[in-house]
C-alpha positions as CSV (number, residue, x, y, z in Angstrom):
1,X,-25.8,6.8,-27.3
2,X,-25.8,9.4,-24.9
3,X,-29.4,9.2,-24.3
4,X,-28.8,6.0,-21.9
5,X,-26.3,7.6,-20.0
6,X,-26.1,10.0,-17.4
7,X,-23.2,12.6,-17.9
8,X,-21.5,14.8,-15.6
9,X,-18.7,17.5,-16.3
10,X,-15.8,17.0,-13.9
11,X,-13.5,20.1,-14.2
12,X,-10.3,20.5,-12.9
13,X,-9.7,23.9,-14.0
14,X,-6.9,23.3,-15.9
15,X,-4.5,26.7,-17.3
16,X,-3.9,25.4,-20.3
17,X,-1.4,27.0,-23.0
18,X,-0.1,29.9,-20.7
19,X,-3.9,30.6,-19.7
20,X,-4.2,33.5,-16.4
21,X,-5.8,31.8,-13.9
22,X,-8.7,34.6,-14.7
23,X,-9.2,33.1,-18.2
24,X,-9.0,29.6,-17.0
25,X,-12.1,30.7,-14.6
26,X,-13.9,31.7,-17.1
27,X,-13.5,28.8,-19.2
28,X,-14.9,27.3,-16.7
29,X,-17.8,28.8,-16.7
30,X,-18.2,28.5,-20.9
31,X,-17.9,25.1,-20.2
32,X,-20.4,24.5,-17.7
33,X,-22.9,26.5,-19.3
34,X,-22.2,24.9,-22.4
35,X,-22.7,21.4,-20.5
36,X,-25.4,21.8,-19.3
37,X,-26.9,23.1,-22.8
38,X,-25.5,20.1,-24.1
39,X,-27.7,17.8,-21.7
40,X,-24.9,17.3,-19.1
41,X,-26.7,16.6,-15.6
42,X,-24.2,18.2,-13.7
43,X,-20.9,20.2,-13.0
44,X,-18.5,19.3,-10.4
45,X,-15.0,20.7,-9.5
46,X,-11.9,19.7,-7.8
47,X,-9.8,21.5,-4.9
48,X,-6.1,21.1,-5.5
49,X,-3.4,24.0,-3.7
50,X,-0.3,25.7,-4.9
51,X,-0.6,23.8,-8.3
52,X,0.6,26.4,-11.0
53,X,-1.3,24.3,-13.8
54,X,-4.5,24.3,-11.8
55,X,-7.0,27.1,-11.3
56,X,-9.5,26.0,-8.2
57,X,-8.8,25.9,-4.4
58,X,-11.7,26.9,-3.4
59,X,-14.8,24.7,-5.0
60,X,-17.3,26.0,-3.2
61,X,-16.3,29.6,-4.2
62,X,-16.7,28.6,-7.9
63,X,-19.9,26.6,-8.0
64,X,-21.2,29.4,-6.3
65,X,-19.7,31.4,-9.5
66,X,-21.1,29.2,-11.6
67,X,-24.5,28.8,-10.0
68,X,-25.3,31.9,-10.7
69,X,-24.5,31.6,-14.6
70,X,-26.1,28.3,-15.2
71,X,-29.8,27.6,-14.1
72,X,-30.2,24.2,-13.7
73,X,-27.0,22.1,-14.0
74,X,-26.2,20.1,-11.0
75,X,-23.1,21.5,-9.1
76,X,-21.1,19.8,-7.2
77,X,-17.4,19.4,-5.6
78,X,-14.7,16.3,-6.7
79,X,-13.9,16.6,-4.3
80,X,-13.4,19.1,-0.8
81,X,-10.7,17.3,0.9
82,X,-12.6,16.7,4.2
83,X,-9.3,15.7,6.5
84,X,-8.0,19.5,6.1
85,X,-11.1,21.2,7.1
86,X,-13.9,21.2,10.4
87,X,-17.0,19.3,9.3
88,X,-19.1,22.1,10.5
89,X,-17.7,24.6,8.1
90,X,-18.3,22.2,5.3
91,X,-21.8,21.8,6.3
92,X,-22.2,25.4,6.8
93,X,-20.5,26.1,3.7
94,X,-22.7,23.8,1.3
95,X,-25.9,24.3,3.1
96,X,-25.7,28.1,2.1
97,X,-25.0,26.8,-1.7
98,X,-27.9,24.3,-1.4
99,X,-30.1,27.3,-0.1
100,X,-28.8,29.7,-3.1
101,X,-29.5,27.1,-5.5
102,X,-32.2,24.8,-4.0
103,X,-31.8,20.7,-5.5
104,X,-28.8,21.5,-7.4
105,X,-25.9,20.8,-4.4
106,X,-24.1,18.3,-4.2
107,X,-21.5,17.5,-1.9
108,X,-18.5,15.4,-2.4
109,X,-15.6,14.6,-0.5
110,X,-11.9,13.2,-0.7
111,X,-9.5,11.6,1.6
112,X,-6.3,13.1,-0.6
113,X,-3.9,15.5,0.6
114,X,-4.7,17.7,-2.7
115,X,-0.9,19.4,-3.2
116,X,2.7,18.8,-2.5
117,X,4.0,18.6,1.5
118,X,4.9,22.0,2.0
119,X,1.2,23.2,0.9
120,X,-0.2,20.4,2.7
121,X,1.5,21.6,6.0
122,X,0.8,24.9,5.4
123,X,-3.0,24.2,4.7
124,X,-3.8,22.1,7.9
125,X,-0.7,21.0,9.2
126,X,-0.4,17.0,10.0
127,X,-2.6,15.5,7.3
128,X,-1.4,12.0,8.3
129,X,-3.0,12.9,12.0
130,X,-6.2,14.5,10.4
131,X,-6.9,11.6,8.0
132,X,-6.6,8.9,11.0
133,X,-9.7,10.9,12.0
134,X,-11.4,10.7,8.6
135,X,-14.3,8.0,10.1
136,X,-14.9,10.7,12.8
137,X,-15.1,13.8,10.4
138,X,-17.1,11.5,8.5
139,X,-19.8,10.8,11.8
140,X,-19.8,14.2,12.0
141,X,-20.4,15.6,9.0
142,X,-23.3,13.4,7.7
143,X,-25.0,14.2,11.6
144,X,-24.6,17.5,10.6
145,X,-26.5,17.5,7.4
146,X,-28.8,15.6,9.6
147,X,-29.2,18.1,12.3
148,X,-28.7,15.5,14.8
149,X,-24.9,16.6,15.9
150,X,-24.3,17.8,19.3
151,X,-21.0,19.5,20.7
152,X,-20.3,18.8,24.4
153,X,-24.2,17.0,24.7
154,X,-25.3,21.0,23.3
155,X,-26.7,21.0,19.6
156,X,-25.2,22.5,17.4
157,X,-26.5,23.1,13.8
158,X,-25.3,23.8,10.6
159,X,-27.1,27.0,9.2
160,X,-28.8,28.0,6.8
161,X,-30.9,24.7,6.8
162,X,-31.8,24.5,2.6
163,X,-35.4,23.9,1.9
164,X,-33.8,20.7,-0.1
165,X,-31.2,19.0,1.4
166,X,-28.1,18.5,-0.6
167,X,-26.4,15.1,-2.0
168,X,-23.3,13.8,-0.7
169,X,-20.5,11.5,-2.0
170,X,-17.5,9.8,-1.5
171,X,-14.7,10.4,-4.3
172,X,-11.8,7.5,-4.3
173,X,-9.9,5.6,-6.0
174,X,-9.6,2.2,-3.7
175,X,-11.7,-0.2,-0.9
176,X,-11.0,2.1,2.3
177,X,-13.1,5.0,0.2
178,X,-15.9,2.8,-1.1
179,X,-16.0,1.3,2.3
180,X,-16.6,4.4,4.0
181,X,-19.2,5.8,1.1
182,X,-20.9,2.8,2.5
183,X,-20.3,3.1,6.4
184,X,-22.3,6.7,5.8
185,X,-24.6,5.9,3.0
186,X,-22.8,8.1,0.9
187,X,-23.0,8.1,-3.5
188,X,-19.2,6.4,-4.2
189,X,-18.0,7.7,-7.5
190,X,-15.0,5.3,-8.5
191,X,-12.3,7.6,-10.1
192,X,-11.1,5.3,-12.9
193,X,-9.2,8.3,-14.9
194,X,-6.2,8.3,-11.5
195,X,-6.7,4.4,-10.7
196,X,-4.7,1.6,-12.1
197,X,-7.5,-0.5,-10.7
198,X,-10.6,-1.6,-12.9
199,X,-13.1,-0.9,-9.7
200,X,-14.9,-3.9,-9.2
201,X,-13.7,-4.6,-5.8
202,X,-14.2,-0.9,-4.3
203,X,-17.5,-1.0,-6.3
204,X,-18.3,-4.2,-4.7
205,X,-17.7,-4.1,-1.6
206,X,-19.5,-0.4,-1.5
207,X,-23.2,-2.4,-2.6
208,X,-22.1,-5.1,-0.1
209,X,-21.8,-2.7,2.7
210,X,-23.9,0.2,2.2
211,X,-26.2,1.3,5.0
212,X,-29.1,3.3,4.6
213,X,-28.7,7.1,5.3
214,X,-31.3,9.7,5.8
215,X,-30.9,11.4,2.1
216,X,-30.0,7.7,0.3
217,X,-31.8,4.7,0.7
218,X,-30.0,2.5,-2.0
219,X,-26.2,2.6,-2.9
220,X,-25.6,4.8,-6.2
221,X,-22.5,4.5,-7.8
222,X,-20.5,7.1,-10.4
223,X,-16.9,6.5,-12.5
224,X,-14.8,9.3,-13.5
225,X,-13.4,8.5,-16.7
226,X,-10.6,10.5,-18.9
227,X,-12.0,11.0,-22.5
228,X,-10.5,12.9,-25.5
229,X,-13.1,13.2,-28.6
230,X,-12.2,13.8,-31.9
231,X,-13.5,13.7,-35.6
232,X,-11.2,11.3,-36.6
233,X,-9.2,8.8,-34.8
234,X,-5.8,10.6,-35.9
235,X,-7.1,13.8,-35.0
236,X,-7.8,12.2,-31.1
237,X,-4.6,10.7,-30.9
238,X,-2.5,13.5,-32.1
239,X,-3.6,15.4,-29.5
240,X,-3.2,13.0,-26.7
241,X,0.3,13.1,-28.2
242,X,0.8,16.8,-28.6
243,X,-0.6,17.0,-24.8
244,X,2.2,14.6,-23.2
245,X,4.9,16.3,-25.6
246,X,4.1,19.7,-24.0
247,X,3.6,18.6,-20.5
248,X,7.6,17.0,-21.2
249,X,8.6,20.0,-22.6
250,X,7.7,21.7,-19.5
251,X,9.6,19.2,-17.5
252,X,6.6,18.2,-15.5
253,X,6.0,14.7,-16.7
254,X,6.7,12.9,-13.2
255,X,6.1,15.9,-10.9
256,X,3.5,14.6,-8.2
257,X,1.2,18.0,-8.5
258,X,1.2,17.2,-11.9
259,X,-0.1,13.4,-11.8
260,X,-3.4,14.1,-10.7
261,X,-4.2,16.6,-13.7
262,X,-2.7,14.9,-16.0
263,X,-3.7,11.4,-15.7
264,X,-6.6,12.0,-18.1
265,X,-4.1,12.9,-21.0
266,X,-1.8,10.8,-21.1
267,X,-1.1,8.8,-24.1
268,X,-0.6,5.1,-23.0
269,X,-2.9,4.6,-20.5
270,X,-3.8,0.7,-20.6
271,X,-2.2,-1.0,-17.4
272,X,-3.2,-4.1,-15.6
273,X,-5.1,-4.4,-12.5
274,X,-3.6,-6.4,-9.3
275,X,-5.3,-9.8,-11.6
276,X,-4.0,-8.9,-14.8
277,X,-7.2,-7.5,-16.0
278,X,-6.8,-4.7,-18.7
279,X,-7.0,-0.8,-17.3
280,X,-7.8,1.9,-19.1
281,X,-7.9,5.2,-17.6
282,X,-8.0,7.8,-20.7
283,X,-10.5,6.9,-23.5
284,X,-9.3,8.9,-27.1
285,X,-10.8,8.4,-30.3
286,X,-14.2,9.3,-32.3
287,X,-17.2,9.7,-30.7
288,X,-18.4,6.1,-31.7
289,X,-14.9,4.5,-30.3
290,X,-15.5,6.2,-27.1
291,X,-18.4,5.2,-26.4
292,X,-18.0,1.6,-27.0
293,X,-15.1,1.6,-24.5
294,X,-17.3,3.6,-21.5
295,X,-19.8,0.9,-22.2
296,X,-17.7,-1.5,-21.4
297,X,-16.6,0.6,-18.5
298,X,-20.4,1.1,-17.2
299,X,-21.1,-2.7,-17.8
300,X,-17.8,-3.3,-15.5
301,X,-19.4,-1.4,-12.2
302,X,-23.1,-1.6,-13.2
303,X,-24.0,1.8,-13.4
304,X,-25.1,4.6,-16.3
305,X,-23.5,7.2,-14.4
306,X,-20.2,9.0,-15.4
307,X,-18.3,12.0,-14.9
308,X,-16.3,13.0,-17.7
309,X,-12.6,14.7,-17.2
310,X,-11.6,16.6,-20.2
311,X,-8.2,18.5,-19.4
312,X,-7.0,19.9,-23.4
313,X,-4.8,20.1,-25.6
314,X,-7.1,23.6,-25.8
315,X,-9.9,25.5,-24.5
316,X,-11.7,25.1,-27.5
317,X,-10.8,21.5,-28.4
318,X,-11.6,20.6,-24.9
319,X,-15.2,21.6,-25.6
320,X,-15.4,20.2,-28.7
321,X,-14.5,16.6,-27.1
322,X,-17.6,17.2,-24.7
323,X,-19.7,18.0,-27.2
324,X,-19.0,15.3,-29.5
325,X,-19.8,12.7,-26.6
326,X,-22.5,14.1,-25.3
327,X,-24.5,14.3,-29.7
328,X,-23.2,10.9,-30.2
């Protein structure tokens, strides 16, 4: 089954059962060299701050970690959070990765403030002010990778310029993401695994209004989905279960820096889009059950692309779910 699909690792770096954040690292890098063994087409990574469950600020610091420990793996970010940072030093910052590891970059971005208020603040002070100015980070940005940005009429260019120039994305969860994906001919990745929605209409409306870029001609689409593979059924839902019990335990269950890393676990995920349609953002069971529900889930948005978040119960159960899906 997996043969008709095209699977990507997305890692959140989770520190799971009183992990160091050094052995969380390193776990993930076992598991993206054990993706990409497994057939996985590529690695990607998210930025969250001052989020004592989580492991990774920093994803460009550990793809370039990882780069050098896998060989041909694609790596990419899920996503830098573009409204904290100057476009030029994301450019600057990727272009050296795509240069270190020439067509294995890719580049994706999200509009979230990525951590509570107080690290928010601390990171880039008024968020609310800097994402007004998304569309014009945005502008920037893609004439950067470009090299056709100019600073005060001078141009200015994002160095080192990679032999292969990298890919670049737009992460999100809702219309305003896919519509800017599209404004910038940008890859939209729909992340179903923190959406209540089912993604049609972002997906939509992304095909509808997607212009041409330099590096992508037609509108490619990706869904992060939340997937827990087992054996047996039992064994999948008992750890779904076991992961919400512990997360209670340690009194995190509605704590907004926990949300975004646990979505993907927990254990009664079906909701109801704004039309009533059935949602289902975390996907536990056999191998065989799974799949049939991320068909359904590729049908839905028309595409054979996913990116698969796998946050426990364990290090080693967590790798056993990926590798389940990816020999099914």
């Amino acid at each position: 089954m997996s043969g008709k699909y095209n699977l990507g690792v997305l890692d959140l770096v989770p520190r799971l059962n009183g992990a160091t954040a050094e052995q969380a690292l390193q776990q993930s890098v076992t598991l993206a060299q054990h993706a990409e063994e497994w057939g996985y087409s590529r690695y990607w990574t998210s930025e969250h701050h001052d989020m004592d469950e989580l492991a990774s600020a920093s994803p460009e610091v550990l793809l370039a970690h990882i780069g050098a420990r896998t060989n041909t793996i694609q790596l990419g970010s899920g996503a830098v959070l573009l409204p904290h940072y100057s476009p030029l030093k994301v450019a600057e910052s990727f272009r050296l990765l795509a240069a270190l590891y020439p067509g294995r970059i890719e580049l994706g971005l999200g509009r979230a403030p990525g951590g509570g208020p107080h690290a928010t603040m601390a990171l880039s002070g008024n968020y609310l002010q800097h994402v007004s100015k998304l569309p014009e980070s945005l502008a920037a940005l893609t004439e950067l990778l470009e090299d056709r940005y100019t600073y005060e009429e001078h141009p200015v260019t994002a160095r080192p310029i990679p032999a292969l120039p990298l890919s670049l994305w737009m992460l999100g969860t809702n219309v305003k993401s896919a519509e800017f994906a599209a404004r910038f001919g940008m890859g939209y990745v729909f992340g179903q695994f923190m959406s209540d929605a089912d993604g049609t209409e972002a997906v939509r409306r992304y095909r509808e209004g997607f212009i041409p870029s330099a590096n992508r001609k037609e509108p490619e689409v990706m869904v992060a989905v939340g997937v827990l593979c087992a054996e047996t059924q039992e064994e999948a839902l008992s750890w779904s279960h076991e992961m919400a019990e512990r997360r209670k335990a340690g009194g995190k269950e509605h704590s907004p820096q926990s949300d975004i890393a646990n979505t993907s676990i927990r254990t009664n995920d079906d909701t109801a889009d704004a039309n009533g349609n059935e949602v289902q953002r975390h996907h536990a069971g056999t191998p065989a059950q799974v799949w049939n529900q991320l068909q359904q889930v590729c049908h839905r948005l028309d595409t054979d692309r996913l990116l698969v978040v796998t946050t426990g119960p364990d290090y080693e159960r967590r790798l056993a779910s990926y590798k389940l899906l990816a020999n099914a």
